[in-house]
C-alpha positions in Angstrom: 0.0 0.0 0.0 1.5 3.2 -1.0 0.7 6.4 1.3 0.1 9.7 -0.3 -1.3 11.9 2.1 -0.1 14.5 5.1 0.3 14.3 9.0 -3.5 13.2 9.2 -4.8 10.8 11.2 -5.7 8.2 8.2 -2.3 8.0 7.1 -1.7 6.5 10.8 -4.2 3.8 10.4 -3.5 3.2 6.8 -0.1 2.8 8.1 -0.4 0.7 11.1 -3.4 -1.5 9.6 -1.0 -2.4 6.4 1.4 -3.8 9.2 -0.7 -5.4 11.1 -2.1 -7.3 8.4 0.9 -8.6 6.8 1.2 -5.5 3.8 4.5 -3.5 3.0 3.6 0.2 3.7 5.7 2.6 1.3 5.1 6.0 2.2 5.8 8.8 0.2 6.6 12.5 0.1 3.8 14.9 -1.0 6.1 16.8 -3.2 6.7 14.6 -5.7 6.0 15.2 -9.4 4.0 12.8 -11.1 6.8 11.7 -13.1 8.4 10.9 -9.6 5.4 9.7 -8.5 4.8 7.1 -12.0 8.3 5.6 -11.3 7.6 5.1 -8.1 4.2 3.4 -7.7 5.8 1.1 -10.6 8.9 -0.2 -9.3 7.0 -1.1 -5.2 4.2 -2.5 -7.6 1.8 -0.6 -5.6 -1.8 -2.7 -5.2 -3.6 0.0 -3.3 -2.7 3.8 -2.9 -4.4 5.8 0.2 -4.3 9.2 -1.5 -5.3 12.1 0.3 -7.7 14.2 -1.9 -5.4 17.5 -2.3 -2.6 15.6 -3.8 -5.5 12.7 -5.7 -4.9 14.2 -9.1 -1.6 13.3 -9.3 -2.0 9.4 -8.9 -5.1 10.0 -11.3 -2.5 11.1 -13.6 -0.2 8.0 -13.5 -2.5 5.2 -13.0 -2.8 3.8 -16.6 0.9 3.9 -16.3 1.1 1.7 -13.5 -0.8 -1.9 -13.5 -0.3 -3.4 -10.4 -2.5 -0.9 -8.7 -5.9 -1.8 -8.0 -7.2 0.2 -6.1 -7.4 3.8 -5.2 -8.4 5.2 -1.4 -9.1 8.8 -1.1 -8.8 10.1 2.2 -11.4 13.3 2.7 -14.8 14.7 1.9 -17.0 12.8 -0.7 -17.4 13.0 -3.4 -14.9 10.4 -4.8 -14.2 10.0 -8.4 -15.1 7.2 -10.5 -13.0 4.4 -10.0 -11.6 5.2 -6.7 -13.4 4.3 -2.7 -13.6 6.4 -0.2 -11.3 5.7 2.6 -14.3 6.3 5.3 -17.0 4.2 3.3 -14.1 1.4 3.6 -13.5 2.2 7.3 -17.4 2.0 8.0 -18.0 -1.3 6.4 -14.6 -3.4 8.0 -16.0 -2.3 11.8 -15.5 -5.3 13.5 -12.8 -6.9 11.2 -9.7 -8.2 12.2 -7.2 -8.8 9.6 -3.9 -9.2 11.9 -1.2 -11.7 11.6 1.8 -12.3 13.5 4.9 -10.7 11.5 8.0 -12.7 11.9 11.4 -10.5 12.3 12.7 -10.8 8.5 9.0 -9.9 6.8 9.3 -7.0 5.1 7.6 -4.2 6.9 8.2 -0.8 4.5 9.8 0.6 1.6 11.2 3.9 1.8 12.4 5.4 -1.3 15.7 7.9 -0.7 17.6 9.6 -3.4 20.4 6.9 -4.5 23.5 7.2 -6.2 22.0 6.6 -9.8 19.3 8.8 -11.4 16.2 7.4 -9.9 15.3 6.7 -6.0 16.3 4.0 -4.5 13.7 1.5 -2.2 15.3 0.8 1.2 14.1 -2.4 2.2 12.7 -2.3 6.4 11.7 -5.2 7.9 9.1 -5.6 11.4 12.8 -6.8 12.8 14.4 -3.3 11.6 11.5 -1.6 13.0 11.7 -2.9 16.3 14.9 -3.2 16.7 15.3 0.5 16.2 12.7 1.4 19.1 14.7 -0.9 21.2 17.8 1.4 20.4 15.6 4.7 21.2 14.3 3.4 24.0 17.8 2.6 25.5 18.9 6.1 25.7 17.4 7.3 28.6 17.3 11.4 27.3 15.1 10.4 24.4 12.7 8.0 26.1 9.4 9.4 26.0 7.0 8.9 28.5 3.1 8.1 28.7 2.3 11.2 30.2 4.3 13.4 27.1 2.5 15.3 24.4 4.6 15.1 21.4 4.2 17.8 18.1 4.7 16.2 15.2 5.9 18.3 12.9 7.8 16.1 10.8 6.4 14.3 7.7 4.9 11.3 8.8 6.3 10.0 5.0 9.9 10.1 6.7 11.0 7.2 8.5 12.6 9.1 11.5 9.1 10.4 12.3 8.3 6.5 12.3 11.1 5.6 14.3 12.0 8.9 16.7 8.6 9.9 17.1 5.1 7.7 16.1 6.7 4.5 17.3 7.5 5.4 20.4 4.6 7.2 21.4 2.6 4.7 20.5 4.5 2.1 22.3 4.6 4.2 25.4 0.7 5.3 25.2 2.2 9.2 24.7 0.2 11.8 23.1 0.8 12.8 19.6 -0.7 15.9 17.7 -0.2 16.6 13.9 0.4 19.2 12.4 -0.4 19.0 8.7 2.0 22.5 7.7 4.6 23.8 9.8 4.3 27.4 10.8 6.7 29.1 13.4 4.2 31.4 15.3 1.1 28.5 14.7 3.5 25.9 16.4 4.3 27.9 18.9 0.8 29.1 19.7 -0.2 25.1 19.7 2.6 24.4 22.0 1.0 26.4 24.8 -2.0 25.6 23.9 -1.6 21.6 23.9 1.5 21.8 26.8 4.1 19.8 24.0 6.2 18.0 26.3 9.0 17.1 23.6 9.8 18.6 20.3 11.4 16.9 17.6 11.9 18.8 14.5 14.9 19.8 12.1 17.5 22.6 12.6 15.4 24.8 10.4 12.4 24.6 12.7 14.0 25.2 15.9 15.7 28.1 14.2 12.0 29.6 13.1 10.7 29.0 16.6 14.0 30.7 18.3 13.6 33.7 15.4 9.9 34.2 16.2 10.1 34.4 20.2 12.3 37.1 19.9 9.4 39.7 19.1 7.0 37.8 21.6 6.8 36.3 24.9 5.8 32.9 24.7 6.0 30.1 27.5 7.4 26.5 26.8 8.2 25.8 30.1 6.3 22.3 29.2 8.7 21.2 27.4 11.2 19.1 28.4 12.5 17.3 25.9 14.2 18.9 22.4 15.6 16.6 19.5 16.5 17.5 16.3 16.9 15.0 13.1 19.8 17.0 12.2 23.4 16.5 14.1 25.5 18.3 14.1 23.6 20.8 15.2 24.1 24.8 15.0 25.6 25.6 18.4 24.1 29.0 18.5 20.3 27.9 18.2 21.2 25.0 20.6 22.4 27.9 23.2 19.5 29.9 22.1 17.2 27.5 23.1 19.2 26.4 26.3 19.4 30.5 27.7 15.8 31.6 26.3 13.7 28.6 27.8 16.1 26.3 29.5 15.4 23.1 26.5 18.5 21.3 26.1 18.3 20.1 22.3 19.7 16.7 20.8 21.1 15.7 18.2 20.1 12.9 16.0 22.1 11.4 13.0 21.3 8.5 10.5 19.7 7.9 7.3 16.8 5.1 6.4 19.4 2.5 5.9 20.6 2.9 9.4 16.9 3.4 10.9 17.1 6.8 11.0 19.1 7.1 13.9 22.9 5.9 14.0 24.6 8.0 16.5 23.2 11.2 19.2 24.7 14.2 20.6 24.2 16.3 23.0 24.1 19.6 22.1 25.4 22.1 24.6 28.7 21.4 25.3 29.7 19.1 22.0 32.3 20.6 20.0 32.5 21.3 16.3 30.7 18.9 14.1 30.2 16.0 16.4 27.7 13.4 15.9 28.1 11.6 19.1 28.3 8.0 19.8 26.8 5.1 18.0 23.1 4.4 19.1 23.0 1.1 21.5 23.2 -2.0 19.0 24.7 0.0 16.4 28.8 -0.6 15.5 30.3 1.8 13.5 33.9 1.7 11.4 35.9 4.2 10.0 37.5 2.6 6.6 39.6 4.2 4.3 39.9 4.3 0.0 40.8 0.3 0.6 38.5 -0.5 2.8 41.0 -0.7 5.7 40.0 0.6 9.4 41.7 4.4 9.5 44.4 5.0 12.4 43.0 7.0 14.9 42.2 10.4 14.4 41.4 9.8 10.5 39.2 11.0 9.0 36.9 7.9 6.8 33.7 6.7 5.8 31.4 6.1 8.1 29.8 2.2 7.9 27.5 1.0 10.2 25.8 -2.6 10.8 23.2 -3.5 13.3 19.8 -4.8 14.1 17.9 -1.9 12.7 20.4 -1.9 9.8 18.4 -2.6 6.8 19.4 -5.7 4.5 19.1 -4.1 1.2 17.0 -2.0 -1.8 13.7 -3.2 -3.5 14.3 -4.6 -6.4 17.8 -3.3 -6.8 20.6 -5.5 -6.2 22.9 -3.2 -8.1 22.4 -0.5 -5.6 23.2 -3.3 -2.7 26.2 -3.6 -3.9 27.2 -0.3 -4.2 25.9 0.7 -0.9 26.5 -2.8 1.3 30.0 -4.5 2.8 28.5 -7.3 3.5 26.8 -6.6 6.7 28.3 -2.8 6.6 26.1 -0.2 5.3 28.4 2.5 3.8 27.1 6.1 4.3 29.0 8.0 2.0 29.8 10.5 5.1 32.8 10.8 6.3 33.9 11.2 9.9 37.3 10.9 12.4 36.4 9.4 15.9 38.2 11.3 19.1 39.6 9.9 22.5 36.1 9.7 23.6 35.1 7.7 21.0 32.5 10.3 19.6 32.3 10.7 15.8 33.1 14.0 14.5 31.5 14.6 10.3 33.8 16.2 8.4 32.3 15.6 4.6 30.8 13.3 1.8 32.9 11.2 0.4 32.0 12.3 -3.1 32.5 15.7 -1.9 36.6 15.8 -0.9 38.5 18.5 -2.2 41.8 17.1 -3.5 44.4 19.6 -3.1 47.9 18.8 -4.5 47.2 15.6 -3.3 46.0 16.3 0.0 42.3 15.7 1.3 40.4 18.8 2.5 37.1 18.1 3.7 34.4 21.0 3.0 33.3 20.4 6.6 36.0 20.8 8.5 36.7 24.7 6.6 33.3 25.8 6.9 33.6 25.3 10.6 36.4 27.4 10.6 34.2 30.1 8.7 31.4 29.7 10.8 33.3 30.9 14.0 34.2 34.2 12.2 31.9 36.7 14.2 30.6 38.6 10.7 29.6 35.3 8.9 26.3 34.1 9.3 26.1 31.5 6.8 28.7 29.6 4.4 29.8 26.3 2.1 32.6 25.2 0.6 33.4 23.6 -2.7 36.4 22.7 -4.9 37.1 24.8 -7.7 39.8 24.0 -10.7 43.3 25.1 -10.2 46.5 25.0 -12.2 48.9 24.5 -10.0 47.5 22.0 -7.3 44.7 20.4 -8.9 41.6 21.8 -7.2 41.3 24.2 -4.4 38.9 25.6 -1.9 36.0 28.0 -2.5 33.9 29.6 -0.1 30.3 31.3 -0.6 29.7 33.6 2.3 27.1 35.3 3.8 27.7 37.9 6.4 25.4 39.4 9.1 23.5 42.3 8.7 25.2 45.4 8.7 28.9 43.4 8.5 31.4 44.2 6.1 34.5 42.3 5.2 36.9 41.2 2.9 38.4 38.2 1.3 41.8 38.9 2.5 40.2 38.9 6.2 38.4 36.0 6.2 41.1 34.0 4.6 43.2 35.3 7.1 40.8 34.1 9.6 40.9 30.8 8.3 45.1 30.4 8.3 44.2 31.0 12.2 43.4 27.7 12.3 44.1 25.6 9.2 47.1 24.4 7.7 47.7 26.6 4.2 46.3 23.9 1.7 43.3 23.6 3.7 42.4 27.8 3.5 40.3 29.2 0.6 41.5 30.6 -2.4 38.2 32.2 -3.4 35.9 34.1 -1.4 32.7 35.4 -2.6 30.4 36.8 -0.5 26.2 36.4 -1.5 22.9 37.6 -0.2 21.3 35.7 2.2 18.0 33.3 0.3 
């Protein structure tokens, strides 16, 4: 069953009920184009899409294109078009039905479909196992165990499996709260917050920046919330201080990607240092390998590979796409990270991403933290450009704060502060903010 729809309650028990009774859920983003959404709905082999009506014409549009589907569920008001069943006719007339079945640990559970390294999305293959073995891992770290008396916001798409995993799961397993919110809005949120008394947030860097920006012309109270996480880590120091001074919310950090089950390592925020990702989840190993796919020697920087219970086994349908992203056991991230003393992972880069600089790696991670600490820069990134005499070299888009001035020459100087030479920009431009 493949779920178009938003953070509304059907796509919960379209979700759960396609579990329970032995289905693969694939749920997708909103925002894709039909073509996006005709490739797709072929390669799963959809046999039923729960489409909510605002988004109804676009599987309308594709499904000639696609034969395995047959049938159509429109989630909202009647009336339905031909060919398709309302989702609340269907609900009214199975009252009473029970179509569970035990899943075993390998069934497969969902299909999430995540940008791959070849022109069309790739389907990450999550079994019940996966699933639960992920909650397991949440609910071993005590600062992001929710609790049956917490009233979670969920902001996040339900489509996205760390909403599944960080947030729906384990509210539902611990009897929590959970309000939906079908379009994020800073001042609406935060209006809902006090109004609902949102125990834990859990939203993306981008949000917590909004809500931070927003309380700074009004006086809001969040003292009910107790819990911050963010899908993002590393996360922005100065929101995560923000947040920590203005209301006394202590934010984590989350990192991982639907392979890993959304979440590989966590952070805490206040106090962490540069771009660090924290420790590997519990149940979770992690290497560091380099170009041969040799372990690095400590304090190398490599790609990041992780295997575990919540690990998933593969890609629908793809086995060319397994191999490219599996060592055996080992899924390979593409990130690329050193581990300190502590054994806390620091990111420094993608893989693809490295800047090769007469034969030296720079990582575009590692110089934008540098930039970031100048006190006129509000934004940056960092890319290789082409260069004569050492094969590529480092460029830098910056974007100051308002009313700052600067130069090339001083923020390249700032940067030598703390880089070796080869690592420093040659290029600086400076752009708008967007």
């Amino acid at each position: 069953m493949a779920l178009l729809a938003g953070n509304v309650p059907e796509f919960i028990y379209c979700f759960l009920g396609t579990l329970s009774a032995g289905g693969v859920a694939v749920p997708l983003d909103v925002g894709l184009t039909p073509d996006e959404l005709g490739y797709v709905l072929g390669n799963c082999e959809a046999r039923v899409v729960a489409a909510q009506i605002d988004f109804l014409p676009a599987v309308l549009a594709v499904r000639d294109r696609v034969p395995s589907i047959e049938q159509v569920l429109v989630v909202g008001p009647p009336p339905t078009p031909r060919g398709t069943q309302s989702f609340d006719d269907l609900l009214d007339r199975s009252k009473g039905d029970r179509a569970a079945r035990e899943a075993k640990a390998d069934d497969l559970a969902l299909v999430v479909y995540t940008a791959g390294s070849s022109e069309e999305p790739n389907g990450v293959e999550i079994s019940h196992g996966n699933l639960l073995a992920a909650l397991d891992a949440i609910k071993a770290v005590p600062a992001l165990n929710l609790k049956r008396t917490d009233v979670v916001l969920m902001v996040l798409s339900l489509s996205s499996p760390v909403a599944h995993n960080l947030v729906l799961g384990p509210a539902l397993r611990e009897d929590a709260t959970v309000v939906l919110v079908e379009r994020f809005d800073a001042e609406e949120t935060l209006d809902l917050i006090q109004e609902k008394g949102i125990t834990a947030l859990v939203g993306t860097p981008a949000m917590f920046r909004s809500w931070l920006r927003a309380t700074d012309t009004r006086e809001v109270d969040l003292s009910s919330v107790r819990l911050g996480v963010s899908t993002v880590a590393p996360f922005p120091l100065d929101i995560l201080e923000g947040f920590q001074r203005r209301f006394g919310v202590t934010i984590w950090g989350v990192y991982g990607l639907p392979e890993t089950g959304a979440v590989a390592t966590t952070a805490l925020g206040p106090g962490g240092t540069g771009n660090s990702i924290g420790l590997p989840m519990p149940g979770l190993d992690v290497r560091l390998i380099d170009d041969r796919g040799d372990d690095v020697a400590e304090d190398d920087a490599g790609e990041v590979l992780v295997r575990g219970a919540s690990v998933s086994k593969g890609y629908w349908n793809s086995p060319e796409a397994k191999e490219a992203g599996f060592t055996g056991e080992w899924f390979r991230t593409g990130d690329l990270a050193y581990r300190d003393e502590d054994g806390s992972l620091f990111l420094v880069g993608r893989k693809k991403d490295v800047i090769r600089v007469s034969g030296f790696n720079v990582f575009p991670g590692e110089v934008e933290d540098v930039l970031s600490r100048h006190p006129k820069v509000a934004a940056c990134t960092v890319s290789g450009v082409p260069d004569e005499r050492t094969g590529e070299g480092v460029k830098a888009l910056v974007t100051l704060k308002a009313e700052e001035a600067a130069t090339a020459e001083e923020i390249i100087a700032h940067c030598a502060r703390f880089l070796a030479r080869f690592k420093c920009p040659v290029i600086v431009e400076f752009v708008e903010a967007t």
